[in-house]
C-alpha positions, -999 to +999 in steps of 0.1 A: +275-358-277+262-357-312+246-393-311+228-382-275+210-349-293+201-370-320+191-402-299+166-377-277+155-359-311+143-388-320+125-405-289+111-367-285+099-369-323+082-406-317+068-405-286+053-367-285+047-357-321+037-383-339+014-401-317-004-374-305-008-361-339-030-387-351-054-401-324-068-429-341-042-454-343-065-483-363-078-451-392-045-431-398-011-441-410+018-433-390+041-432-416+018-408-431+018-385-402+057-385-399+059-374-434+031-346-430+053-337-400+087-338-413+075-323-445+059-292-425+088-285-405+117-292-432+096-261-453+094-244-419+126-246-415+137-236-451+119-205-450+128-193-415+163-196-424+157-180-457+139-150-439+168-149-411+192-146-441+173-116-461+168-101-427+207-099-421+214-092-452+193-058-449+200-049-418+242-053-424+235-028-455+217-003-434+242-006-408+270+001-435+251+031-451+245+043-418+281+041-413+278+018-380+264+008-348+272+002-312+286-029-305+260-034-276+230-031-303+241-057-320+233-089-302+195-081-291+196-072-335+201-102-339+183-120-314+151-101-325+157-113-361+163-146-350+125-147-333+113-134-359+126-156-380+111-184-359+079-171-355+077-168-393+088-208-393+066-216-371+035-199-389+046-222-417+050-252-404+015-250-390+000-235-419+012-270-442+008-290-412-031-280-401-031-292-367-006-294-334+009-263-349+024-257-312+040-292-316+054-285-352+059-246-343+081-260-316+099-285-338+108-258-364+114-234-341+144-259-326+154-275-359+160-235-367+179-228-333+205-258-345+209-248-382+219-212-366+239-235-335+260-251-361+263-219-384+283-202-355+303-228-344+318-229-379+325-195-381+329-188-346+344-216-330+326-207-297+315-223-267+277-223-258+272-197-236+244-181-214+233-159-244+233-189-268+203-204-239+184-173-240+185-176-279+171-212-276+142-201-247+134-171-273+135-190-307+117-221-292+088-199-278+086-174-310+084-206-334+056-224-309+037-193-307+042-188-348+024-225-351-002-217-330-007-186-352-004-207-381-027-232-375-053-213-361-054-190-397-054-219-419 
Protein backbone atom coordinates (compact mmCIF):
# COMPACT_ATOMS: atom_id res chain seq x y z
CA UNK A 1 0.00 0.00 0.00
CA UNK A 2 2.99 2.04 0.87
CA UNK A 3 4.68 1.62 -2.63
CA UNK A 4 1.05 2.81 -4.36
CA UNK A 5 1.13 6.30 -2.12
CA UNK A 6 4.49 6.76 -3.05
CA UNK A 7 4.26 5.58 -6.80
CA UNK A 8 1.18 8.33 -7.18
CA UNK A 9 3.25 10.97 -5.08
CA UNK A 10 5.49 10.70 -7.46
CA UNK A 11 3.69 10.72 -10.98
CA UNK A 12 1.49 13.66 -9.10
CA UNK A 13 4.96 15.43 -8.27
CA UNK A 14 6.32 14.92 -12.18
CA UNK A 15 3.52 15.44 -14.20
CA UNK A 16 1.65 18.47 -12.20
CA UNK A 17 4.27 20.36 -10.28
CA UNK A 18 7.18 20.41 -11.97
CA UNK A 19 6.17 20.94 -15.53
CA UNK A 20 3.82 23.48 -15.02
CA UNK A 21 6.21 25.27 -12.87
CA UNK A 22 8.52 26.12 -15.40
CA UNK A 23 6.99 26.84 -18.88
CA UNK A 24 9.86 27.05 -20.95
CA UNK A 25 11.21 23.74 -21.30
CA UNK A 26 14.38 24.74 -23.78
CA UNK A 27 15.31 28.14 -20.95
CA UNK A 28 14.87 26.44 -17.42
CA UNK A 29 16.32 23.42 -15.89
CA UNK A 30 14.07 20.79 -14.54
CA UNK A 31 16.33 19.58 -12.16
CA UNK A 32 16.45 23.06 -10.95
CA UNK A 33 12.83 23.40 -10.55
CA UNK A 34 12.46 20.02 -8.56
CA UNK A 35 14.99 21.28 -6.15
CA UNK A 36 13.34 24.92 -5.78
CA UNK A 37 10.23 22.76 -5.18
CA UNK A 38 11.29 20.13 -2.90
CA UNK A 39 13.48 22.69 -1.13
CA UNK A 40 10.27 24.99 -0.54
CA UNK A 41 8.06 22.35 0.65
CA UNK A 42 10.67 20.35 2.86
CA UNK A 43 11.13 24.05 4.87
CA UNK A 44 7.31 24.24 4.63
CA UNK A 45 6.97 21.32 5.98
CA UNK A 46 9.61 21.82 8.82
CA UNK A 47 8.02 24.71 10.06
CA UNK A 48 4.37 23.71 9.90
CA UNK A 49 5.24 20.82 12.04
CA UNK A 50 7.36 22.90 14.21
CA UNK A 51 4.39 25.43 14.76
CA UNK A 52 1.82 22.33 15.16
CA UNK A 53 4.22 21.22 17.98
CA UNK A 54 4.53 24.75 19.92
CA UNK A 55 0.83 25.00 19.34
CA UNK A 56 0.12 21.70 21.31
CA UNK A 57 2.54 22.28 23.55
CA UNK A 58 0.71 25.55 24.74
CA UNK A 59 -2.53 24.59 24.52
CA UNK A 60 -1.86 21.07 26.74
CA UNK A 61 -0.40 23.61 29.44
CA UNK A 62 -3.34 25.83 29.43
CA UNK A 63 -5.57 22.88 29.53
CA UNK A 64 -3.66 21.56 32.61
CA UNK A 65 -3.60 24.96 34.44
CA UNK A 66 -7.08 25.24 33.65
CA UNK A 67 -7.55 22.01 35.21
CA UNK A 68 -9.27 20.31 31.99
CA UNK A 69 -11.53 20.28 29.16
CA UNK A 70 -14.38 18.37 27.67
CA UNK A 71 -13.59 15.61 25.83
CA UNK A 72 -15.80 16.75 22.83
CA UNK A 73 -13.55 20.18 22.57
CA UNK A 74 -10.79 18.39 21.95
CA UNK A 75 -10.75 17.11 18.49
CA UNK A 76 -12.04 20.45 16.56
CA UNK A 77 -8.69 21.85 19.13
CA UNK A 78 -6.85 20.03 17.36
CA UNK A 79 -8.15 20.12 14.02
CA UNK A 80 -8.03 23.99 14.14
CA UNK A 81 -4.30 23.71 15.09
CA UNK A 82 -3.62 21.44 12.56
CA UNK A 83 -4.98 24.15 9.77
CA UNK A 84 -3.33 26.41 11.10
CA UNK A 85 -0.47 24.79 11.05
CA UNK A 86 -0.94 24.21 7.37
CA UNK A 87 -1.80 27.42 6.39
CA UNK A 88 1.36 28.65 8.07
CA UNK A 89 3.29 25.83 5.80
CA UNK A 90 1.81 26.78 3.14
CA UNK A 91 2.63 30.65 3.46
CA UNK A 92 6.18 29.32 3.55
CA UNK A 93 6.49 27.17 1.05
CA UNK A 94 5.25 29.89 -1.32
CA UNK A 95 7.10 32.59 0.21
CA UNK A 96 10.74 30.41 -0.75
CA UNK A 97 9.06 29.12 -3.73
CA UNK A 98 7.73 32.55 -5.51
CA UNK A 99 5.31 31.17 -7.81
CA UNK A 100 2.54 28.20 -8.00
CA UNK A 101 2.26 28.77 -4.36
CA UNK A 102 -1.26 26.89 -4.63
CA UNK A 103 0.71 23.95 -6.15
CA UNK A 104 3.50 24.01 -3.39
CA UNK A 105 0.84 25.20 -0.63
CA UNK A 106 -0.91 22.03 -1.59
CA UNK A 107 2.15 19.85 -1.52
CA UNK A 108 3.07 21.06 2.01
CA UNK A 109 -0.05 21.06 3.10
CA UNK A 110 -0.25 16.94 2.25
CA UNK A 111 3.44 16.24 3.00
CA UNK A 112 2.18 17.80 6.64
CA UNK A 113 -1.18 15.70 6.71
CA UNK A 114 1.25 12.46 6.45
CA UNK A 115 3.96 13.43 8.95
CA UNK A 116 0.82 13.92 11.38
CA UNK A 117 -0.87 10.41 9.49
CA UNK A 118 2.15 8.44 10.56
CA UNK A 119 2.65 10.34 14.06
CA UNK A 120 -0.74 8.72 15.15
CA UNK A 121 -0.57 5.55 13.82
CA UNK A 122 2.56 5.09 16.00
CA UNK A 123 1.05 6.18 18.99
CA UNK A 124 -2.39 5.31 18.25
CA UNK A 125 -2.40 2.32 16.36
CA UNK A 126 -5.73 3.44 14.68
CA UNK A 127 -7.47 2.88 11.62
CA UNK A 128 -8.18 5.87 9.23
CA UNK A 129 -11.39 6.99 9.92
CA UNK A 130 -14.00 9.60 8.62
CA UNK A 131 -12.46 12.27 10.90
CA UNK A 132 -8.95 11.45 9.73
CA UNK A 133 -10.68 12.53 5.80
CA UNK A 134 -11.98 15.66 7.12
CA UNK A 135 -8.46 16.41 8.57
CA UNK A 136 -6.94 15.77 5.06
CA UNK A 137 -9.99 18.03 3.12
CA UNK A 138 -9.08 20.74 5.96
CA UNK A 139 -5.20 20.63 5.99
CA UNK A 140 -4.97 20.33 2.19
CA UNK A 141 -7.20 23.46 1.68
CA UNK A 142 -5.63 25.61 4.71
CA UNK A 143 -1.96 24.81 3.31
CA UNK A 144 -3.22 25.75 -0.61
CA UNK A 145 -4.84 28.77 0.57
CA UNK A 146 -1.51 29.61 2.92
CA UNK A 147 0.63 29.36 -0.67
CA UNK A 148 -1.64 31.45 -2.35
CA UNK A 149 -1.19 33.84 0.58
CA UNK A 150 2.40 33.34 0.39
CA UNK A 151 3.11 33.88 -2.94
CA UNK A 152 1.03 36.62 -3.54
CA UNK A 153 3.03 38.76 -0.36
CA UNK A 154 6.43 37.89 -1.52
Amino acid sequence: MWYFIFVIIKKFWNIVIVKDYFKEKNTLNYKSAQKNILKSTVIGIICGSVFCVILMFLSSSLIVKAGGISQNYIYPIITFYTALSALSAGFISGKFAGKNGLLVGTASGMGLFFLILIGSFIVVKGAMTISTLTKLITVVISGALGGVLGVNKA
